[in-house]
N, C-alpha and C positions, 0 to 999 in steps of 0.2 A: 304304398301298402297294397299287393297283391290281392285281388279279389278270391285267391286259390286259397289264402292264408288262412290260418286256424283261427285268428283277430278279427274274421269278416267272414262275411255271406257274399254268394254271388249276384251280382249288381242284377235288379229285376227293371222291366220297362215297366213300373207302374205306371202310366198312362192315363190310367183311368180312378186312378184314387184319388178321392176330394174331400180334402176333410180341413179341421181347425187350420193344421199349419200352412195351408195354401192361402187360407183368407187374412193369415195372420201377416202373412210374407210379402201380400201382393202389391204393398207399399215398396217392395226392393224392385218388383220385377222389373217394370216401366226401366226404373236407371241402370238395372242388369242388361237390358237389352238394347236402350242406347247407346250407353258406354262401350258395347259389344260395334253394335254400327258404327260408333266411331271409328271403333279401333278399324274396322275393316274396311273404311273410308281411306282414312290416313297408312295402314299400312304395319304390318309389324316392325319390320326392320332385319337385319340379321342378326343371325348369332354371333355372340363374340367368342373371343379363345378361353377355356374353361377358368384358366385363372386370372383372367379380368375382374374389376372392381370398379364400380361407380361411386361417388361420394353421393349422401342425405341429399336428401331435394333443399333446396333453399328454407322450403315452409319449416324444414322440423329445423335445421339451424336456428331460425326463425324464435320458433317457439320456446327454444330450449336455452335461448341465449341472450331475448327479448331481456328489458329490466337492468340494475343494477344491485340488487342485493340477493339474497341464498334463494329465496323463492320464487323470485322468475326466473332466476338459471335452471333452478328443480321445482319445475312445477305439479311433477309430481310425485316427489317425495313422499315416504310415507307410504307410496302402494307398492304393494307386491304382487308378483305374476313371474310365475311356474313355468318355463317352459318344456315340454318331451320332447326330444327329438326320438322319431320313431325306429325301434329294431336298435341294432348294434353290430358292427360292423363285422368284429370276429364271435356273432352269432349262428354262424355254422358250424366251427368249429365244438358249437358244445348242442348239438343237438340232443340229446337225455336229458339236459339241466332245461333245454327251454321248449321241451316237448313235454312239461312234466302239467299236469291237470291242476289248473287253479279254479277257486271259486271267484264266477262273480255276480251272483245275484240271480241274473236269468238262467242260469245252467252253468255249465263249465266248460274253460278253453283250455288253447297249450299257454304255459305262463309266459312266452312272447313266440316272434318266429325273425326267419331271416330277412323279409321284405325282398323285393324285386330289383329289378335294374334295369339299365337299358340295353338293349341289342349288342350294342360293342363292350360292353360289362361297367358301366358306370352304377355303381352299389347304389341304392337308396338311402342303405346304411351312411354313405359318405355324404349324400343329396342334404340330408335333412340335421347332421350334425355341422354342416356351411354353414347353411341355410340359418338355424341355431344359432352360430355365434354372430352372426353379420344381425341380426333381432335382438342380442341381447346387446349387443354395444349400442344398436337405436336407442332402444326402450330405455338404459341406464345414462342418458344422456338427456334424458327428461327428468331423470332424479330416483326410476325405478328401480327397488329393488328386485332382482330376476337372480331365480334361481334353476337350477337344471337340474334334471331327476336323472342324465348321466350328462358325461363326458368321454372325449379321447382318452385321458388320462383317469378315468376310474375305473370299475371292472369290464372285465373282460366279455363280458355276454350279461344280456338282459336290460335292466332290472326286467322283474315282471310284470304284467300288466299291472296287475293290484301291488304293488308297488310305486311305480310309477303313480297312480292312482294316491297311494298316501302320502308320498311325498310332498302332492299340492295342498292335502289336507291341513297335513300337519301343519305346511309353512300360513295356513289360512290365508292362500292366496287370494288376492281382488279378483287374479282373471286367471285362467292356465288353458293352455293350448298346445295341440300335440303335431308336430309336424309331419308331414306324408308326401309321397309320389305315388300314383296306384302305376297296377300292372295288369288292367283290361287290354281288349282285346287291338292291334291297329286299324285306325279309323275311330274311336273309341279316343276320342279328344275334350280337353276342357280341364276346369278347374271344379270344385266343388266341396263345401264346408259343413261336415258330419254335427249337428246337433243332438245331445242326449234326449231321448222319451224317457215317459213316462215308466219308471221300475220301480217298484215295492216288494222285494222280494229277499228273503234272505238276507245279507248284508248290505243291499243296495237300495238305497232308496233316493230317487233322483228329483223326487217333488219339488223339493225347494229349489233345485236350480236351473229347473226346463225352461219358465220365463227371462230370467238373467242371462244361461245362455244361448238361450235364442237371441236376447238380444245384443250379445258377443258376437254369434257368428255371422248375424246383417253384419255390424259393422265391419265385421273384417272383409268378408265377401265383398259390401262393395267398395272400399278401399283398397284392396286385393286388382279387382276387375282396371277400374281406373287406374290405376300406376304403372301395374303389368301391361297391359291389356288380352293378357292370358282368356279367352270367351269362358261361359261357363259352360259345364258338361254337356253337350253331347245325347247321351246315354244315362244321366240318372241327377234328380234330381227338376226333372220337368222344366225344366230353360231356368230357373232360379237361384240356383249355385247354391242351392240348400240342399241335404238330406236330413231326415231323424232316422236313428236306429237305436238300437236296445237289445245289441247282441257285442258291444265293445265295455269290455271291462273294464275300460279305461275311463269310460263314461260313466257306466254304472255306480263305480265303487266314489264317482265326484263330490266331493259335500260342495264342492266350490264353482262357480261359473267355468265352463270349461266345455271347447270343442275341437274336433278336428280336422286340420285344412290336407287336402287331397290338392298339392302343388300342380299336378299337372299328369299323363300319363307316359309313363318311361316306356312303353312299347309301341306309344306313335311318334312318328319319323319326324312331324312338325313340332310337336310339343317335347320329345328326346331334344333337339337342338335347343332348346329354350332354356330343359334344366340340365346343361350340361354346359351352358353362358354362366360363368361368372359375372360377367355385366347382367344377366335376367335375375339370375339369384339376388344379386343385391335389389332389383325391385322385387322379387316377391316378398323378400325380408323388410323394405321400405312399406310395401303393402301392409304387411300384416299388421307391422308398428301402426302406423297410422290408425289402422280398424280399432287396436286396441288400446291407443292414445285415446281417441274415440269414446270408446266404451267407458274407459277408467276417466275420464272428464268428465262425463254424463254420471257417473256411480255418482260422484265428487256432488257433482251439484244437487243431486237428490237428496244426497246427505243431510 
């Protein structure tokens, strides 16, 4: 997701801003910035050729096949989780249909855009619909039902943000999360997971779901960090792999636990090689799962 996009503001150095959700977070930091030093102990690795694939880590085999009768194969059965893959790929081509003014609560954007890419032209649009399905065959192999606000095979451009947006509503998803690549500036590296604030406005009102998901996007963030070992941002989000905003529609219009993962930055030269590994893809899609295995285990027992 391009910081230039009409779906976003340009990323600021808040630096100096100290408020709830830093003291709320500071339980992630510590194993954000291990996890980090690991990785850069041991070593990335290289990139693989983009249509490489890795199989499930042992654990989710593991978990998902643990047992002998329908509920420890599907342990979890019963939840549901939305996933967006962000933009759409022949979303240039209709530029008037998705430059057209939606509401969402805090004011009004274009009802989606085309997202960014990398340097040699690898679409985001194509990043995050992989990305996409390599998540939704995890997740449904825990017993989840996953559903997608699009596909390859549905329209042509869009949905719109508020759309997208009701989609998860309606399916009263457990968890929904939106997939991303941003397109800051190179050097301008990392990974980073968009939480909704606080909105009361208009048709958006995100009160009920700031705590739940907040504590979706820990999860995923740092199961995210440890699988990949993708570092966190860089440039925003204060070493944490958090941000909150309240200018994404996507967010806004959420009645349901729901955030967004910023994979990695398609205009830096080290992080372009990563999402453009078919073998990396499948751990950031292993990541995610994980975070929100995670999260829907925990809803589970609170229950």
């Amino acid at each position: 997701m391009s910081y230039t996009s009409p779906e976003s503001e340009p990323p600021q150095q808040r630096r100096t801003r100290r408020g709830p959700l830093v003291v709320a977070l500071a339980a992630l930091v510590p194993g954000v910035l291990i996890g980090w030093l690991a990785y850069e102990a041991v070593g990335a690795g290289g990139a693989e050729p983009a249509d490489a694939a890795t199989s499930p880590s042992p654990s989710v085999h593991a978990s998902a096949s643990a047992g002998a009768d329908g509920a420890a194969a599907a342990p979890l059965k019963g939840k549901v989780v939305v996933i967006d893959p962000g933009h759409n790929p022949d979303n240039f081509r209709h530029t008037a249909e998705i430059n057209r003014q939606v509401d969402i609560g805090s004011g009004h954007k274009e009802c989606d855009t085309t997202g960014t890419s990398t340097d040699d032209g690898y679409a985001e649009a194509k990043f995050t619909l992989d990305v996409t399905h390599r998540l939704r065959t995890l997740l449904e192999r825990q017993g989840v039902t996953v559903r997608l606000t699009h596909d390859d095979k549905g329209p042509d451009w869009g949905p719109c943000v508020t759309e997208r947006a009701e989609i998860g509503n309606k399916a009263h998803a457990d968890a929904a999360i939106s997939i991303h690549a941003d397109g800051a500036p190179v050097g301008d590296r990392g990974f980073h997971v968009i939480l909704p604030g606080t909105v009361h406005a208009g048709g958006a009102d995100t009160r009920p779901i700031v705590g739940p998901s907040r504590d979706l996007g820990k999860s995923v963030a740092g199961s995210f960090l440890r699988v990949t070992g993708e570092p966190p941002s860089n440039y925003i989000g204060h070493g944490t792999a958090l941000d909150t905003r309240t200018d994404l529609g996507g967010l806004n219009l959420s009645t349901v636990p729901k955030v967004f993962i910023e994979c990695g930055n398609m205009r830096d030269t080290k992080d372009a090689a990563l999402l453009t590994s078919g073998t990396w893809r499948q751990k950031a899609a292993q990541g995610i799962s994980e975070g929100i295995v995670s999260f829907l285990r925990g809803s589970r027992s609170a229950g």
